[in-house]
N, C-alpha and C positions, 0 to 999 in steps of 0.2 A: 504494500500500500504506500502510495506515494503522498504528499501534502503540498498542495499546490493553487498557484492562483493566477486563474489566465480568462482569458477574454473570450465571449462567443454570444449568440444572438439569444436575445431575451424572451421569453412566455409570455404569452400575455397574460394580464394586458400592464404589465409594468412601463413607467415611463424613465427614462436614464437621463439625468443630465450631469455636465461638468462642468465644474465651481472651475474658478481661478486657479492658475498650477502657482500660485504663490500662498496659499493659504499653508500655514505648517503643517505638520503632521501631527497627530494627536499625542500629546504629554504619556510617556509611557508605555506606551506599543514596543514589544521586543518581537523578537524572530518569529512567535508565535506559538503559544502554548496555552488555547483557549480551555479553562474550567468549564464545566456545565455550571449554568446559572443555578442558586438553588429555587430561583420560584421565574419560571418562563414565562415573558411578556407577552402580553394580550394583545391580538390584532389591534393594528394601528401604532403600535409602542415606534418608536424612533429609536432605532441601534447605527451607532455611532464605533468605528474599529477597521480593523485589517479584517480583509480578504483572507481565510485559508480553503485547503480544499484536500480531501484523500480518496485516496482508490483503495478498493481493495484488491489485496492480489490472493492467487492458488498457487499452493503447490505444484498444482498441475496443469501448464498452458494452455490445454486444448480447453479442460472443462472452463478455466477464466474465462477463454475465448467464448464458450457459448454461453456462459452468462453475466458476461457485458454485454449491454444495447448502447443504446445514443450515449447515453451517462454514466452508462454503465452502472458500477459500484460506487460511482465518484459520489461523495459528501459534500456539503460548502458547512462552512462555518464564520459568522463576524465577528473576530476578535475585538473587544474590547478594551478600553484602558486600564481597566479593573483586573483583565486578565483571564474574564470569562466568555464564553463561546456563545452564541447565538446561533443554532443549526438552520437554517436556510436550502429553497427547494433550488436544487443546483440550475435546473433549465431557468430558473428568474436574473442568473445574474451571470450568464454567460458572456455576457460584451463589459463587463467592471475588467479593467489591468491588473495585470502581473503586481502581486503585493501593495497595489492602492492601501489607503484609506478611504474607507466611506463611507456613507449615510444612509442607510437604506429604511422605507418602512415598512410594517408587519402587515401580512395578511392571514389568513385562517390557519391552521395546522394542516397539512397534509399528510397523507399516507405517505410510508416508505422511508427504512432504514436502510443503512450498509450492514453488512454480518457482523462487523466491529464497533460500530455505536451505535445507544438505541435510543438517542435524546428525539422531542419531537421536531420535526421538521414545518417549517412555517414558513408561506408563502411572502415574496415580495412585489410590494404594487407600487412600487415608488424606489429609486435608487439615487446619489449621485457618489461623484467621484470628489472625493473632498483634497485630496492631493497624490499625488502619483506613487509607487514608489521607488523606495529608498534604494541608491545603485547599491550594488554586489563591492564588497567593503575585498578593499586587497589583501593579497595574499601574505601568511607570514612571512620572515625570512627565512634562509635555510640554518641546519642540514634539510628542516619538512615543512611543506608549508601547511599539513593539515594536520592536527592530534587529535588522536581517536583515544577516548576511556570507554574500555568494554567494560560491564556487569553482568552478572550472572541473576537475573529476577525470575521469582516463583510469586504468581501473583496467588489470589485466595481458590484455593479447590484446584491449582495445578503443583503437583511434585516437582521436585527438581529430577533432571535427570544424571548422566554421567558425565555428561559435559564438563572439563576444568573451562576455568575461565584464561589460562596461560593456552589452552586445545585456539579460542575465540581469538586471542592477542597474535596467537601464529600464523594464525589464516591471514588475519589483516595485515600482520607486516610479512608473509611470505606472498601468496599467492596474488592479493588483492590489492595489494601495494605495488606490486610487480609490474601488474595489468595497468593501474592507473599510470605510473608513472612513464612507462614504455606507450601506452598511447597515445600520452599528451606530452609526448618528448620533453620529459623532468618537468613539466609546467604543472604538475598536483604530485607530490609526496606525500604518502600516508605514514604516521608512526603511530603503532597501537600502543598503550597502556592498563593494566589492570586496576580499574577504580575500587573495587575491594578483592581480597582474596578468595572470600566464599564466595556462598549466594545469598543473596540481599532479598528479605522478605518485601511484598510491598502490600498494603490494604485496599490499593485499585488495582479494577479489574481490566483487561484487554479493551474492554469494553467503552473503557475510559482511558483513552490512552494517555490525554494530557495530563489531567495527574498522575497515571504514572511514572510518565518520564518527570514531572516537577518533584515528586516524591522521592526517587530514587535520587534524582541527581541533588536534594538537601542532602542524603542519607550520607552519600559519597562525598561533598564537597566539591559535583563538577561546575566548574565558573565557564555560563555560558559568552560567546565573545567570538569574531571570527575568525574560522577556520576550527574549531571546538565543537567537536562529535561526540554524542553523548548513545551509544549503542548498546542496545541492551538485548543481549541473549534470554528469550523465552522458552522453556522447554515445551516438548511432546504435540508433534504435528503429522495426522492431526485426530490421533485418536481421542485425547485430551484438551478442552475448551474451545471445538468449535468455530467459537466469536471471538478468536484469537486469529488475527491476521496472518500468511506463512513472512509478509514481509509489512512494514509501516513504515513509509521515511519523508520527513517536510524536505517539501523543494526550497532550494536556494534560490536566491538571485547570481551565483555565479558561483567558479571552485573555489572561493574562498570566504564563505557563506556561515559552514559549521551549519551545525541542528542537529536533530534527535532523528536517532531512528530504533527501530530494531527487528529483531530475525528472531526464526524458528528454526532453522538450522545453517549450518557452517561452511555450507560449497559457496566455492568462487564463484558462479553465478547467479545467487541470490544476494552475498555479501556485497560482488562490485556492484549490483543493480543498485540496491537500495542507497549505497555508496552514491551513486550518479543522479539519483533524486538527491540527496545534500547537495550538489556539485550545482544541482540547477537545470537537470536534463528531464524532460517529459518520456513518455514510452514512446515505444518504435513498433509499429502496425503496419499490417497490410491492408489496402484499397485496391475490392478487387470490382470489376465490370463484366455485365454479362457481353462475353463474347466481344469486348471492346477494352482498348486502353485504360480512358478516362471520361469516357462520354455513356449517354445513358443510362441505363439499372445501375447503382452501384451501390455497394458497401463497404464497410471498413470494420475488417478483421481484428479485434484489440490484441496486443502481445503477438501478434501470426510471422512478426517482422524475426525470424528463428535465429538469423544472422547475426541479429544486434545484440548484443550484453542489455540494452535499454527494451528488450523483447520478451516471449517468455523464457524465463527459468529453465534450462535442462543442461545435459553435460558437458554439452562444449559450450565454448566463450569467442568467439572469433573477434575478429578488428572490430574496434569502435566507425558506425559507420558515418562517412564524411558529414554529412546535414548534421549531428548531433554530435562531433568534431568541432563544427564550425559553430555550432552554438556557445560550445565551449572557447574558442576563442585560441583555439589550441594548430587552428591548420594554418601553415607558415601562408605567407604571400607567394614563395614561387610554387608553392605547391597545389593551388587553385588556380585554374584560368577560366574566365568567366566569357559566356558566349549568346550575342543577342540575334533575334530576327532581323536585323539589321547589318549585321555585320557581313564580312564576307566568306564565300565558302573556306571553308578552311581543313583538313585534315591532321588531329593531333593524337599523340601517344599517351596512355594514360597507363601511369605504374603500378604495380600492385598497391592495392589500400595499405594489406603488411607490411612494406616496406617504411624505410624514413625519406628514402629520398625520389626526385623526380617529381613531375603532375599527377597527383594523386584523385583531383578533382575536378573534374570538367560543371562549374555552376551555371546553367541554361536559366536566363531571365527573359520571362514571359512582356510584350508588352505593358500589360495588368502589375506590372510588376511578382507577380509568383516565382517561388523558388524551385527549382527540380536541379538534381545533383546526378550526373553520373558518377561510378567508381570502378574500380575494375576488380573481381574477386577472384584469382585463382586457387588452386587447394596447393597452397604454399605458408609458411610462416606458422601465425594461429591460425591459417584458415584450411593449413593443411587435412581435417577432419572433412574436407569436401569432396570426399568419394562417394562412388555410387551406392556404399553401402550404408552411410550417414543415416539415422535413425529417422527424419524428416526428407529426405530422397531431395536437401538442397541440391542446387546445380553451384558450379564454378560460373564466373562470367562474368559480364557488363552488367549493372543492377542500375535499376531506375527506383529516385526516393523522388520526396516534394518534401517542403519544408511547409508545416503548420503552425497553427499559432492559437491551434485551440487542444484537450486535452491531453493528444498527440505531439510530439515532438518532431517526429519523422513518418510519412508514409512509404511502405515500399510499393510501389507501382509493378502490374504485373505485366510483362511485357508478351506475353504470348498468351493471351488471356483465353478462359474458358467460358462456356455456357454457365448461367447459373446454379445447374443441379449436378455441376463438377466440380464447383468450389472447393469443398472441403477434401475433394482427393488432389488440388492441383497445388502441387510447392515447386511447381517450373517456373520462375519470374524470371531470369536471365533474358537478355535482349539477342535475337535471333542472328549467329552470323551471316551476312549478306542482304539480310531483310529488313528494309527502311522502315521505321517505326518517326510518326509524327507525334509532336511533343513541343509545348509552347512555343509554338510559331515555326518551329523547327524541324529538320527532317532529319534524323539520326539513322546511322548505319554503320553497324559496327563492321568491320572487312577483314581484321584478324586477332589470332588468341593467341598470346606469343607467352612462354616464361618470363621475359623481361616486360613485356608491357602490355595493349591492347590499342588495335590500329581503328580508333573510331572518325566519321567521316561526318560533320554536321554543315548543312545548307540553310542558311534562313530563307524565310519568305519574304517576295519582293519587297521592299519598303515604299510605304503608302505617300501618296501625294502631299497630303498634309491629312488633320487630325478627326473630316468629314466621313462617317461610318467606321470610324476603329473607336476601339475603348479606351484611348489616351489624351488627354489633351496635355502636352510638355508645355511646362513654365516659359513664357513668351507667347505660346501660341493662342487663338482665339477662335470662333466660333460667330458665323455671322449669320444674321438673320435665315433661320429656313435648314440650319444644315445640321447636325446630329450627331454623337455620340452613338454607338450599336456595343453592348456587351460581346462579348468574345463567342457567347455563342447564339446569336443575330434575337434573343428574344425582348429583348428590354433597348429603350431610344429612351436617350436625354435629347429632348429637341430645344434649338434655341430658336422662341417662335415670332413670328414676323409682329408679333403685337405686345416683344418685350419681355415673355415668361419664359424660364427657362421651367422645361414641365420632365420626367420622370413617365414612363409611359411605358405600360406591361403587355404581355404578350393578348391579352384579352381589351386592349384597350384602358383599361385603369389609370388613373394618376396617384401612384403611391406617395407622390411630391410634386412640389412646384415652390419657384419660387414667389412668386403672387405679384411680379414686378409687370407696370407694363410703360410701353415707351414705344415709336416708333422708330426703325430703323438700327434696335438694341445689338448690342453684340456682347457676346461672353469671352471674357479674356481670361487668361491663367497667369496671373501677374509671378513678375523673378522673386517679391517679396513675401513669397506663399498667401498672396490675397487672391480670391475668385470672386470675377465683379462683370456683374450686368452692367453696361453701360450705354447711356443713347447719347451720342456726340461724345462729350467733355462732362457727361452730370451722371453720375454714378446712380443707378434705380437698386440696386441691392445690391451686398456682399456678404463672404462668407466671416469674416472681419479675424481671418488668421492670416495677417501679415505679420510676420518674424517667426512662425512656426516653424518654416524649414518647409514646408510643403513644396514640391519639386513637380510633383501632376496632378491630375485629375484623372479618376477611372472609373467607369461604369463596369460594374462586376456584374457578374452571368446570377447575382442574389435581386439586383433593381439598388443594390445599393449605390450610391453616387457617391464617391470618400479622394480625398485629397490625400494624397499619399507625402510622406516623407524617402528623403533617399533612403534610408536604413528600412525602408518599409512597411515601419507604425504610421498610424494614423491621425492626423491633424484635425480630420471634420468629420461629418458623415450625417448624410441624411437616412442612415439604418435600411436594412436589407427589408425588402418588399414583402407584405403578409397578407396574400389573399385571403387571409379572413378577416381582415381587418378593416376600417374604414376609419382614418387619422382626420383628426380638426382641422377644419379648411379645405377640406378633399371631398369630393363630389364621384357619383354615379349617374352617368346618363342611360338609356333608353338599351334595354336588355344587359347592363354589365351585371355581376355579383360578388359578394362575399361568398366563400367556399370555405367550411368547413375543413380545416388541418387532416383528417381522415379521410373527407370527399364525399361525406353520406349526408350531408346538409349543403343548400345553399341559400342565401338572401339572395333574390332577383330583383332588381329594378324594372318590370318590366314597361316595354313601349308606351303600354294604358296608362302609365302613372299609376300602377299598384305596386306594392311594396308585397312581395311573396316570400315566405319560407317556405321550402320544398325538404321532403324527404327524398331517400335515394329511390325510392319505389313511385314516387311522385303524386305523394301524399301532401296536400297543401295543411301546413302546421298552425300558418298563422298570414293574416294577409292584414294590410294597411284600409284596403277598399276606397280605394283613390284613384280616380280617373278621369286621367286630362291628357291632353294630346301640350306635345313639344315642353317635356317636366323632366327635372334632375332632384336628385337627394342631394342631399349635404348636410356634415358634420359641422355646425357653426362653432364659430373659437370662444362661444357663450356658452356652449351646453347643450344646446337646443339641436333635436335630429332634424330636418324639415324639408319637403316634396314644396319647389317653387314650380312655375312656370319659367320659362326665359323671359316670362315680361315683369318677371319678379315679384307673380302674383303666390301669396303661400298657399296652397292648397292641405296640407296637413302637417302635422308636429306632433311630438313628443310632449312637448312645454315641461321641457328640463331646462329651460335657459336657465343662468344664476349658479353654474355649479362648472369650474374647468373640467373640461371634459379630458379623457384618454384616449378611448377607442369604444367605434359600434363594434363588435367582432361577434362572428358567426361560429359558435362554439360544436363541438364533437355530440356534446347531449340536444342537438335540435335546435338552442336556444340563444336568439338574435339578442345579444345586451348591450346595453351603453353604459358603460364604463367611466365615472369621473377620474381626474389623474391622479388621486390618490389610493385606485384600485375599488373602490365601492362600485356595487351596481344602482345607477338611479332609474334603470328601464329596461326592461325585458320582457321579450311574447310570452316564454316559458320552452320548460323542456319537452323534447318529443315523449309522446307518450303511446305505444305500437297497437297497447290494446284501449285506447280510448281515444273519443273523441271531444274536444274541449271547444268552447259556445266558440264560434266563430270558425271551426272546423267542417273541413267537406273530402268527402270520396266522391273521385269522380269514374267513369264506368271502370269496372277490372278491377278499382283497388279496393284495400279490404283494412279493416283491422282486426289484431290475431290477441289469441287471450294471454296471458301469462306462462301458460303451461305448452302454448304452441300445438295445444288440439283442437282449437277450434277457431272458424276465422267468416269475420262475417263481411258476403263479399256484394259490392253494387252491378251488378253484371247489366252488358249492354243492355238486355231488354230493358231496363226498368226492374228488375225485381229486387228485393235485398234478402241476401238469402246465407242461412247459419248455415257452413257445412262444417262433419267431424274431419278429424287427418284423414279418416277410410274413404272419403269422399261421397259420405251420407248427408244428403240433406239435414238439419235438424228441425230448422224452421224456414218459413219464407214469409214476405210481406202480400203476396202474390199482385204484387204494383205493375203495370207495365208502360214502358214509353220511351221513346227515346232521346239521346243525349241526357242522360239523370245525372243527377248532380243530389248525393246523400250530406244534409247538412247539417250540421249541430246549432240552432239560433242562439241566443243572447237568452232568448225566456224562456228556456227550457225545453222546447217542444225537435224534436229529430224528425226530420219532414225528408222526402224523396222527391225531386222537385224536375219535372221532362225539362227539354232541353226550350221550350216557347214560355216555362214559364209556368207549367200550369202544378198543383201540387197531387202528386198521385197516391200519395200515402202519407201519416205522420204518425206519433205515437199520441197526440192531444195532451203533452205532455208543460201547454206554454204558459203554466199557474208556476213551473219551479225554475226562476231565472238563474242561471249558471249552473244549471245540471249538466251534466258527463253522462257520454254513453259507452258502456263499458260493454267489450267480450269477455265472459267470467268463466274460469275454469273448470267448470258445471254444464257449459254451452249454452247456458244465459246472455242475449244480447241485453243489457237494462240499463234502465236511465236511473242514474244517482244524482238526489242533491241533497246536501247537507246534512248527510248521513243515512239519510234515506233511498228506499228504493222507491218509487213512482211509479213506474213501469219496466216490465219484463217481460220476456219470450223464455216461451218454457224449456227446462233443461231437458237437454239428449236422454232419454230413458234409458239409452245402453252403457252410459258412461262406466 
């Protein structure tokens, strides 16, 4: 398990903003060693602290691998200045930086622990970034620049085992001191030391891992500081304590970082791994695509990257691979040659990774700025264990990674990639000799596999006229009226439009953004001072107001995000990655666009009519506005208020939420259209889908059906006209015996479920229109009946054969 704090795209409907990078950091914040609070704050509470974050890790690669998802096992916690932790649901605070301080607020409790803590988890609807953090503090001097004290801890309910604590001290200064120093050519030396001779009882459990490393290290007298490892040997993995991690270690800001870690047992690759989380290094994964590179179906393998020390755990350890090299800061200058789309064909030799000397590193930068790294891996040096007998059936060869910056470190790229129902048998990633493989902008070909090196051939593609349809706009250049930005891969247009606004524009038509500027004859520039500025002549209509940032481009990523990029590659601005289920303040839906549900089984429609529709995936209408007017847009006003105008800006319906900053309308997984103020509350919602009911304002129209709870009975509107209960056997139960056509089965406002032909006329009802907001339920009895307020009113008799 790793302990880490890195950036990635938010849940909703939380809103992110960034304070001033001059504000201090918070009086008292260390490395990171959040307590559990003794009494957890109540939605809404304001937590103030650092960013931490953990993974859980296995013993054993494969099963990690199948269960991590998106998040995996990863934890968030806000350290406080107090010292204590605040668990947080990791998807809310994916875009906060590497060791920020920040401010986030509370929302409800959620579901879902990691195996190793079990404090509650609490949503975030509100975040900011209160100051960045703190850089990666230098290395000591020599003989080492890192000191490691091992412990021997037997937390409550686990035995010690046979382990000496001098067995712990050997490992780290034979094997795994060996490994660091050799791959970071002397640039990290480890010296272990024994912080007690025995074993050190402690009163917390695995479960709690920061007290127990604060516990132990009072017991010992370790003085936390950088480049100070505090490593604590846990025994019995993993027949004894379960919810004891095989590995736990806080990420650094660099190798000379120091933190807590500890292990469950004593091989060189579980020690250097957890080792390389101190150091500052994320895990190393495979991304793999069906039957393609990097386009399409894809997913990402966790730990599958077998090759890397920063991968899963098993018996070999091969070379540190280059992306997570260079993270470390450890790959010399002549030992990286860097190669753009732009540049010219060129053909160069790339030396073994094992080696120290020569081009070890070919780094391919994408327009977009994105990192990919080739290397060259043959079974020589540490990597000699690359035979075809190797327990994982790696290959030797050219290996394609990307560099990430979310809770990956390095992805391995599969270069001869498989269908997706041979993933899990396919560990062939090496890049084909002779066979040109495309890759940021580039066309790669590797031509030979030599003991001394590997003869790789890279072509860029043509360089573009200037910056109209690519995804760059370089510092100088501009954008004039009419002409566009396109994502890398053609779905998303930043247009810069003849009337002044630069707009943000999705593959369905949406504007996830805009600037709101208007002017005639505007032009967008990418100032050399990192400003981006709308301008019509000489009068500036908007800007992004990061002049002195450092920002070097501008790029439309293949998310809708629009972000001003830095040379080093962080990020200066951003109008945040595009959320089709979302509908942001000041953004508008015209005439058939929608909100889409994250799963795909809901959508809001704005349709033509000027109705405002929720739809099920079976196209079940959930909830509708009943608004109808020719030439009408929705909009999310910066008041609050949701509201259906005409273009002659007459309002035909609303919300009448104004008075409250809004967040987001978003169209949720449970059926249920809400509007969101920006501190995460909902002020308006239709409600959630409900499969066997139908609620006042609800209709079936012919075919569809609603189904009872238990999924045996389903009452369906069939084109004739009739509405008819059948069981799963496809036995009638009951019928209306209605008939006519175009029906249309509705739930009114006063109670009454009427079956209404297509002119208009009514051919059935239950007379049911004395109980206003009654529901009509399928019950699992195969009772179609109308409930209100607790009551039944009417009902269709149940199936006799049930």
């Amino acid at each position: 398990m790793s302990l880490v704090s890195r950036p990635r795209a938010l849940r909703t409907p939380v809103l992110v903003t960034v304070a001033a990078a001059a504000l201090a950091l918070v009086p008292g914040l260390g490395v990171g060693a959040p307590a559990h609070a003794d009494e957890e704050p109540a939605a809404g509470a304001t937590v103030v602290g650092e960013l931490v974050q953990a993974y859980v890790e296995s013993a054993d690669p494969a099963a990690a691998a199948e269960r991590t998802g998106d998040h995996g096992d990863l934890a968030s916690w806000v350290e406080t200045d107090t010292g204590e932790g605040v668990r947080v649901d990791t998807a809310d605070v994916d875009e906060l930086p590497v060791g920020a301080t920040v401010e986030v607020v509370l929302g409800e409790e959620v579901p879902g622990t990691t195996a190793a803590t079990d404090e509650p988890v609490h949503e975030v609807v509100a975040a900011e970034v209160l100051a960045p953090a703190e850089p990666a503090p230098a290395a000591t001097t020599a003989p080492y620049t890192n000191e490691v004290t091992v412990v021997l801890v037997s937390p409550p309910g686990l035995a010690a085992d046979a382990t000496t604590v001098q067995q712990v001290v050997d490992a780290v200064n034979g094997p795994v001191a060996d490994f660091w120093s050799s791959q970071t050519d002397g640039a990290v030396r480890l010296h272990a030391t024994a912080g007690a001779p025995s074993w050190v009882s402690t009163s917390y459990a695995c479960s709690d891992p920061w007290r127990m490393w604060d516990d132990v290290a009072a017991t010992v007298g370790f003085p936390r500081g950088p480049g100070r490892h505090l490593l604590l040997y846990v025994p019995g993995y993993p027949a004894q304590m379960p919810d004891c991690a095989y590995g736990l270690a806080q990420i650094g800001t660099g190798p000379g970082s120091g933190g807590y870690l500890y292990v469950r047992a004593t091989t060189l690759s579980v020690l250097a791994h957890e080792v390389g989380h101190n150091l500052g290094l994320g895990h190393s994964s495979l991304r793999q695509c069906d039957a393609a590179l990097d386009t399409g179906s894809c997913a990402v393998a966790p730990y599958e990257d077998y090759y890397d020390v920063m991968g899963g755990s098993w018996e070999q350890v091969g070379s540190l691979s280059v992306p997570q090299a260079a993270r470390l800061g450890v790959l010399p200058a002549d030992g990286v040659r860097t190669v753009t789309p732009s540049g010219p064909p060129a053909t160069h030799t790339l030396a073994p990774v094992s080696g120290r000397t020569g081009v070890r590193a070919l780094r391919l930068v994408a327009a977009d700025g994105t990192e990919s790294w080739l290397e060259y891996r043959p079974a020589a040096g540490r990597d000699a264990y690359l035979a075809p007998t190797n327990r994982w059936q790696l290959e030797a060869g050219v290996l394609l990674r990307r560099s990430t910056t979310g809770s990956d470190g390095a992805l391995l790229l599969d270069a001869t990639p498989s269908a997706r129902a041979n993933w899990s048998r396919d560990r062939q990633t090496a890049l084909p000799v002779g066979r040109p493989v495309a890759v940021a902008g580039l066309t790669v070909t590797v031509r030979e596999l030599g003991t001394a090196g590997a003869t790789v051939e890279v072509v860029g593609a043509t360089p573009s006229a200037g910056a109209d349809g690519t995804p760059v706009l370089q510092a100088g250049q501009e954008l004039t009226a009419g002409q566009a930005l396109r994502s890398a891969d053609g779905r998303y247009r930043a247009t810069m439009q003849t009337d002044g606004n630069l707009v943000v524009q999705a593959p369905d038509g949406r504007v996830p953004w805009a600037s709101g500027s208007y002017g005639a004859g505007a032009r967008l520039v990418m100032q050399t001072d990192g400003n981006l500025v709308v301008y019509a002549g000489t009068r500036a209509l908007w800007d992004s107001r990061t002049w002195g940032s450092g920002a070097t481009r501008l790029v439309l990523q293949d998310s809708g995000d629009l972000r001003l990029v830095r040379a080093d590659g962080s990020t200066a601005w951003s109008t945040g990655r595009d959320r089709p289920e979302a509908l942001r303040p000041g953004r508008a839906l015209v005439a058939d666009q929608a909100l889409t549900a994250p799963g795909g089984r809901y959508r809001a429609v704005f349709q033509a009519d000027g109705n405002l529709v929720v739809y099920a995936a079976d196209g079940r209408v959930l909830w509708a506005s009943n608004t109808y007017a020719r030439d009408t847009y929705l909009t999310l006003q910066t008041d609050g208020n949701l509201v259906v105008y005409t273009h002659g800006g007459h309002p035909v319906w609303d919300t009448r939420t104004w008075g409250a900053r809004p967040g987001a309308l978003v169209m949720q997984d449970d059926g249920n259209l809400v509007l969101y103020r920006a501190d995460g509350a909902p002020v308006w919602s239709t409600g959630w889908d409900t499969p066997d009911r139908l609620r006042p304002g609800q209709a079936l129209a012919a075919e569809q059906a609603i189904t009872s709870p238990n999924g045996r009975y389903r009452a369906v509107t069939q084109t004739d006209g009739n509405l008819v209960v059948y069981a799963a056997d496809g036995r009638p139960v009951w019928a209306s015996h209605a008939y006519g056509g175009g029906v249309r089965l509705v739930m009114q406002s006063d109670g009454n479920l009427v079956s209404y032909a297509g002119d208009g006329r009514a051919l059935w009802a239950t007379g049911t229109w004395r109980s206003p907001g009654a529901v009509a339920v399928v019950q699992d009895d195969g009772r179609l009946a109308i409930h209100s307020a607790g009551r039944v009113v009417w009902t269709s008799p149940a199936d006799p054969l049930r």
